[in-house]
C-alpha positions as CSV (number, residue, x, y, z in Angstrom):
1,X,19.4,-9.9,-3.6
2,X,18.9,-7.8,-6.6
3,X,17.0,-4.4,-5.9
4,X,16.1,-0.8,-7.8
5,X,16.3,2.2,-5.8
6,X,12.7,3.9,-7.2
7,X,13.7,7.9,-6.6
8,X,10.1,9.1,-7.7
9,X,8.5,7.5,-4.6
10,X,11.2,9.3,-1.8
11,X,8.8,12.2,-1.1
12,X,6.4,9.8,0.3
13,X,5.8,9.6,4.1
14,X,6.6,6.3,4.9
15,X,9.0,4.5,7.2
16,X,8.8,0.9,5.1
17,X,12.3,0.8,2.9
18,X,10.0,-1.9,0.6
19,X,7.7,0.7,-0.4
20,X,10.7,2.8,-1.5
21,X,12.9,0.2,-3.0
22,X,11.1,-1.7,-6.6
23,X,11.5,-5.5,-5.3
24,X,9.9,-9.2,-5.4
25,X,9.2,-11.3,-1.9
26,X,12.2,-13.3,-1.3
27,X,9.9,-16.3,-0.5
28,X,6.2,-16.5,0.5
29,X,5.2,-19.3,2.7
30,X,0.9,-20.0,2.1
31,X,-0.4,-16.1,2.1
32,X,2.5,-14.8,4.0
33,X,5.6,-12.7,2.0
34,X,9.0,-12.2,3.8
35,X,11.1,-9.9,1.8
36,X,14.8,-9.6,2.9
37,X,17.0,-6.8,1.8
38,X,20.6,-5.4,2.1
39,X,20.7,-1.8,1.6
40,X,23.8,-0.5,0.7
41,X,25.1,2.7,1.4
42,X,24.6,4.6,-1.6
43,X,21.5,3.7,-2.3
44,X,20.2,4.1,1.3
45,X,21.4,8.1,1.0
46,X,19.2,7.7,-2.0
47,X,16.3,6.9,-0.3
48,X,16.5,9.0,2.8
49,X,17.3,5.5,4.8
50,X,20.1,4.2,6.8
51,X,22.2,0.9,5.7
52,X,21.8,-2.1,6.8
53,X,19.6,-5.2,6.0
54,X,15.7,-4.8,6.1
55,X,13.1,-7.6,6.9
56,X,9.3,-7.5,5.9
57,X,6.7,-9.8,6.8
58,X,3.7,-9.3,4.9
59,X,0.0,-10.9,5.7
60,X,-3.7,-10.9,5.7
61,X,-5.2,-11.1,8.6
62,X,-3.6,-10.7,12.4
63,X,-7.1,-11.4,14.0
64,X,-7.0,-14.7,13.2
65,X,-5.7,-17.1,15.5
66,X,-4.1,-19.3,12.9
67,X,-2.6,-16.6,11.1
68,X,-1.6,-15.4,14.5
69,X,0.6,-18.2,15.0
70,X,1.8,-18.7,11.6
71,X,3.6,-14.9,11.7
72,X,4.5,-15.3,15.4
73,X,6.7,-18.3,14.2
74,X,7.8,-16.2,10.9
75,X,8.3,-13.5,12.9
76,X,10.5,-15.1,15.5
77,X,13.3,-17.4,12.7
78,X,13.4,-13.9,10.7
79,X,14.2,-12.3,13.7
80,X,16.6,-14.9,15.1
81,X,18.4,-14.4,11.5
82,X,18.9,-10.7,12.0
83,X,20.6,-11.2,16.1
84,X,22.8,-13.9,14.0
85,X,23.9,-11.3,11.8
86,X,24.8,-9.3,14.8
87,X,26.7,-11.6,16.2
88,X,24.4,-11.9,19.7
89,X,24.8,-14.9,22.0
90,X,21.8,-16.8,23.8
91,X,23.2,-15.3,27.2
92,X,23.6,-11.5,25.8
93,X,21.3,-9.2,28.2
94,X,18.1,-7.6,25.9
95,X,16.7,-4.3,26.4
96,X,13.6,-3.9,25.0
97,X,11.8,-0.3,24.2
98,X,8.5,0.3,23.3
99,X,8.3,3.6,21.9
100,X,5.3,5.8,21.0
101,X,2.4,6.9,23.2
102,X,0.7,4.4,25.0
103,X,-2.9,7.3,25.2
104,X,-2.7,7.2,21.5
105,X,-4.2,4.0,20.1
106,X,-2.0,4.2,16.6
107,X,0.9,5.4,18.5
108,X,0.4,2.5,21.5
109,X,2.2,-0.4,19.5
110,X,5.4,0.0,21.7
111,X,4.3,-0.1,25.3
112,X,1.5,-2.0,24.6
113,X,3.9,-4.8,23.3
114,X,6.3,-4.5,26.3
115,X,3.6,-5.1,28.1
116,X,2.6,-8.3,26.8
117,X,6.5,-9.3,26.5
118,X,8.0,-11.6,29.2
119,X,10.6,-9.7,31.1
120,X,13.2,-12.3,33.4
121,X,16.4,-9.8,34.5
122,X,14.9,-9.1,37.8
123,X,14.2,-13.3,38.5
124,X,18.3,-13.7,37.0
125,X,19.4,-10.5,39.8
126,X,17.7,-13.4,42.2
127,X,19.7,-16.3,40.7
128,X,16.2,-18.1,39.4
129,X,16.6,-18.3,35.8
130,X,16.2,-21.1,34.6
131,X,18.4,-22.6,31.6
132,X,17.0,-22.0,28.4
133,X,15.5,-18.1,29.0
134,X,17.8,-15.1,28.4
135,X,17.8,-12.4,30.4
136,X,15.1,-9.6,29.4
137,X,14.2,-5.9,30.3
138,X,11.6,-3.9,29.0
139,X,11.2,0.1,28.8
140,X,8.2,2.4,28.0
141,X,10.0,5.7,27.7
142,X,7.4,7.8,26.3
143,X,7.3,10.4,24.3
144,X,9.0,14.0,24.1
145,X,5.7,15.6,24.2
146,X,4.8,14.2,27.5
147,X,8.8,13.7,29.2
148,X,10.4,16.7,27.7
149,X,13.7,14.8,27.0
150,X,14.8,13.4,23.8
151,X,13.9,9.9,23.6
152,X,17.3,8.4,22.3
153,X,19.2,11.0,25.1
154,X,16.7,9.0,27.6
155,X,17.9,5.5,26.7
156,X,21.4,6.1,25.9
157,X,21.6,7.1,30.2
158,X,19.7,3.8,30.6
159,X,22.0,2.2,28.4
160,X,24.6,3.5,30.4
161,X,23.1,2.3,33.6
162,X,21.9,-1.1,32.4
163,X,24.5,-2.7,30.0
164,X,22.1,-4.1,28.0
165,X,24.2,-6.5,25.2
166,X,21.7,-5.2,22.6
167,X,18.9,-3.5,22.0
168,X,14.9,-4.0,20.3
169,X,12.7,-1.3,19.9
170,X,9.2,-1.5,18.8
171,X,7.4,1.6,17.6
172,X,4.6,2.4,15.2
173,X,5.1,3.0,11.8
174,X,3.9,5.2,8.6
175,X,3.0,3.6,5.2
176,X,2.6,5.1,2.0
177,X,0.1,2.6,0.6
178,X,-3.7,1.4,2.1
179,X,-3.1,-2.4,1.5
180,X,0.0,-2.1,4.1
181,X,-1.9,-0.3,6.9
182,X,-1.7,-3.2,10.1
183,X,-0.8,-6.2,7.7
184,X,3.3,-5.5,7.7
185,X,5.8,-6.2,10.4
186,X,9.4,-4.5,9.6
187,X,12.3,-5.3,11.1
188,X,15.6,-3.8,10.8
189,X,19.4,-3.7,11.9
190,X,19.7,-0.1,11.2
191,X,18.0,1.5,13.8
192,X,15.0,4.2,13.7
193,X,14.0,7.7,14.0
194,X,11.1,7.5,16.1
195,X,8.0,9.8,14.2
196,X,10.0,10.2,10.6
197,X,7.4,9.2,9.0
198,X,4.7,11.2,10.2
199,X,7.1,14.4,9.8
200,X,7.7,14.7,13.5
201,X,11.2,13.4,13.2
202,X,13.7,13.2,16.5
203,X,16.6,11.8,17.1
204,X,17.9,8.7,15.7
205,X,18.0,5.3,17.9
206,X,20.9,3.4,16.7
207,X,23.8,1.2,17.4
208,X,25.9,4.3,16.4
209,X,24.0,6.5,19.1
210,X,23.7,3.6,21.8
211,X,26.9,1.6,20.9
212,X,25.4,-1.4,21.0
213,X,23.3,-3.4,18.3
214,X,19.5,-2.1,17.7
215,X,17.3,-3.9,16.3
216,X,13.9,-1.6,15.1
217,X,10.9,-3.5,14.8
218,X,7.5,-1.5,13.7
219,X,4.1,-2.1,12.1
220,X,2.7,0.9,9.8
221,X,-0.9,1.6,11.8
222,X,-1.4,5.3,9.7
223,X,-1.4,6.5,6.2
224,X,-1.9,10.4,4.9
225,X,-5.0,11.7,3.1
226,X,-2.5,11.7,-0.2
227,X,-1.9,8.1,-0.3
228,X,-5.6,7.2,0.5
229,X,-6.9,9.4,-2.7
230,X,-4.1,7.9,-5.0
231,X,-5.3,4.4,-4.0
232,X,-8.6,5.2,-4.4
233,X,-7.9,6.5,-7.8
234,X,-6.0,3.2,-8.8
235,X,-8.5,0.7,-7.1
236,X,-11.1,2.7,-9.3
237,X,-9.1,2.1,-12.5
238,X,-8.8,-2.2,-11.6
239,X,-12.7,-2.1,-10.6
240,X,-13.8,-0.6,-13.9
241,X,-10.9,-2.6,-15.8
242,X,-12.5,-5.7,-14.3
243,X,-16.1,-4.7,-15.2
244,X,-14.7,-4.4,-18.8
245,X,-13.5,-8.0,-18.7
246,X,-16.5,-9.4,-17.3
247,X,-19.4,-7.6,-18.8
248,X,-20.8,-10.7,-20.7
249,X,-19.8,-13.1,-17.4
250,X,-23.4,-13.8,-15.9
251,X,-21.7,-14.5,-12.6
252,X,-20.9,-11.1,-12.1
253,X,-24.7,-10.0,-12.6
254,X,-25.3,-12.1,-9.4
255,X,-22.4,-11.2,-7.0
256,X,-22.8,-7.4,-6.6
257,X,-19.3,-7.1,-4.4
258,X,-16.6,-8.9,-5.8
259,X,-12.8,-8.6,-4.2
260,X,-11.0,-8.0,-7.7
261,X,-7.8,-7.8,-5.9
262,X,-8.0,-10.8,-4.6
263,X,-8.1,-12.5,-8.3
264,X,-5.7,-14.1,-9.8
265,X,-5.9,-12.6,-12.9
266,X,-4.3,-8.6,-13.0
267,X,-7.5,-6.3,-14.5
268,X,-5.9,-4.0,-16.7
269,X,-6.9,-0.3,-18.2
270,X,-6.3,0.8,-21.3
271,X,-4.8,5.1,-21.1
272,X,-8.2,6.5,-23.1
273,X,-10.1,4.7,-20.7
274,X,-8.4,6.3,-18.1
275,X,-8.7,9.8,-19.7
276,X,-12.1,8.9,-20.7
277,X,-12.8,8.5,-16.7
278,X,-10.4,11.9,-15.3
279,X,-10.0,13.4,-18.0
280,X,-6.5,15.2,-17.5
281,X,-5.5,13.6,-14.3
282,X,-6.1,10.0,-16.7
283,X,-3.4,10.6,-18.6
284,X,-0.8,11.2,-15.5
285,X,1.2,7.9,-14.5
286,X,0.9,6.3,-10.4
287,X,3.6,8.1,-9.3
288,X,2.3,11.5,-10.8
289,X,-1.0,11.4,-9.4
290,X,-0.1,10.9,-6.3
291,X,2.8,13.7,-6.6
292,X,-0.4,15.9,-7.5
293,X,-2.4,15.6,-4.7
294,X,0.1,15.8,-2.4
295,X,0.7,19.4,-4.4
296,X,-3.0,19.9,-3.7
297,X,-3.3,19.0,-0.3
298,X,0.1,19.3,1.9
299,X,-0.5,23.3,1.5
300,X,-4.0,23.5,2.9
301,X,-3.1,21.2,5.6
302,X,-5.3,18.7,5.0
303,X,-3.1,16.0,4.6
304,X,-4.6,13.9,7.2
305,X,-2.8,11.4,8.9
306,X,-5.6,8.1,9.7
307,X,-5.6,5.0,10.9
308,X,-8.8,2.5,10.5
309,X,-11.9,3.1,12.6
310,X,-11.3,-0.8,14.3
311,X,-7.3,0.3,15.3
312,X,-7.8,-0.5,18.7
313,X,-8.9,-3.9,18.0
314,X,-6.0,-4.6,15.7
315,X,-3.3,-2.9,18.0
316,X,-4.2,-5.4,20.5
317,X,-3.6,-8.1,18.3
318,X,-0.8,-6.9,16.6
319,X,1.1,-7.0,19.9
320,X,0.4,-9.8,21.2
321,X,1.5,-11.5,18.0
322,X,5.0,-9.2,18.2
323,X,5.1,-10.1,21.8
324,X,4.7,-13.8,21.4
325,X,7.2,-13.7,18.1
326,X,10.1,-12.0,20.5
327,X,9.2,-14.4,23.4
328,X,10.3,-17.3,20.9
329,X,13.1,-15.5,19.3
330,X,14.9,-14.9,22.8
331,X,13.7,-17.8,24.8
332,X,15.5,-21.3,23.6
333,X,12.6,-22.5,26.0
334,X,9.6,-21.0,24.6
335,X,8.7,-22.9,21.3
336,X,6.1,-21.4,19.2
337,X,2.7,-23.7,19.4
């Protein structure tokens, strides 16, 4: 699939390669976009990203039952598509890790997920599994801050020790962008460096570290300060852009709160508007503004990182619909509803 590498956005904090690579959904099925790309070498050193093919599943709403199902079942075929590429059988063993820190609620996506997942290697170790459900094990690991040991030396002894066939992790991720806050699921052959993109980075999970495939899986449940004000700053431009194109409508005199992103129709500015608005800071393009406040804030530390005030809520959701999607993926016998 065709794809420009977009070098103005690689200072951003983000672990999603789609917000750092310019490309269209490779098919959308009712409100929900899969995107699939193939990142070669080159331009993955461009990016600050490993090779290796990327998969994000975009959505709504995750507190939905209906919509629950719907990405569980996405979730699970794009899945099945990325252990095909890696050539895994239906009787290879899977280790499953969820990373992050289960006393953190943003942070908590990992264990809470392996939680959730069903684990059979212990009922195969007593001959009961049945045909039709591979054999699972799941690992919390924790974090550095609370174990003291680099998480990848951690798993590559239990590796060791287990002979897993491959391997899925599921951690929480970083976005650069509002709209993508709890309503993406990435997955990826390429591994993961657990914290990256909240600047904590540590050492890479991989199938070149554990010798075996990985396959990272993560939600983004945090943005920074910096991407919050430039999004601001752009929703402000569509709202007054869309107050412009519908001065004369009478229906807009009646609905005071009206979803302009949601339209159909694209609300553009004109550039003296925008000047007209922030004077200076008008005339600067998307990818400058937000440059500039990241100049203005990163110094003074108050580049907060935040996650919405219902997070708990969502995290809940958000791995049971991840648990539920790897259920189906690695069970022939678990069909999704």
């Amino acid at each position: 699939m065709k794809h420009e590498v977009d070098l103005k956005n690689n200072i951003l904090r983000t672990d999603l390669a789609i917000e750092l690579i310019k490309t269209s959904p490779t098919k959308q099925i009712d409100d929900i976009k899969i995107t699939n790309i193939t990142l070669k070498e080159e331009d993955a050193n461009k990016i600050g990203k490993k090779a290796g093919n990327y998969t994000t599943i975009e959505f709504i709403d995750v507190t939905d039952n209906q919509n629950q199902v719907k990405i569980q079942k996405i979730f699970a075929e794009e899945l099945k598509k990325l252990l095909e590429l890696q050539n895994i059988k239906d009787n290879d063993l899977c280790l499953i890790i969820g990373l992050g820190n289960e006393k953190s609620t943003p942070d908590s996506l990992g264990p809470l997920t392996v939680s959730k997942t069903l684990v059979t290697n212990h009922i195969y170790l007593y001959n009961n599994l049945e045909e039709g459900f591979r054999r699972v094990c799941a690992i919390s690991p924790g974090v550095m801050g609370e174990t003291g040991i680099e998480t990848s030396d951690l798993l590559k002894s239990i590796v060791q020790m287990v002979k897993p066939n491959f391997v899925i992790t599921i951690d929480a991720l970083a976005a650069s962008s509002v709209e993508r806050v709890n309503k993406t699921i990435q997955m990826t052959d390429a591994g993961i460096n657990p914290g990256s993109g909240v600047g904590n980075k540590r050492k890479e999970i991989s199938k070149e570290i554990l010798g075996i495939p990985t396959i990272a899986i993560g939600v983004p449940t945090v943005v920074d300060a910096a991407s919050i004000v430039s999004d601001t700053i752009k929703y402000l431009y569509e709202h007054f852009a869309y107050q412009v194109a519908n001065i004369n409508n009478p229906a807009t005199k009646l609905t005071a709160n009206v979803n302009y992103l949601n339209l159909s129709k694209k609300f553009k500015i004109k550039k003296e508007d925008k000047q007209k608005i922030l004077g200076m800071v008008g005339t600067l393009s998307e990818e400058e503004t937000k440059n500039l406040i990241y100049e203005i804030l990163n110094p003074i530390g108050y580049n907060l990182t935040v996650s919405p005030k219902e997070e708990d809520f969502i995290i809940e959701k958000l791995a049971k619909t991840i648990s539920k999607g790897l259920d189906i993926a690695l069970h022939k016998n678990i069909q999704a509803k």
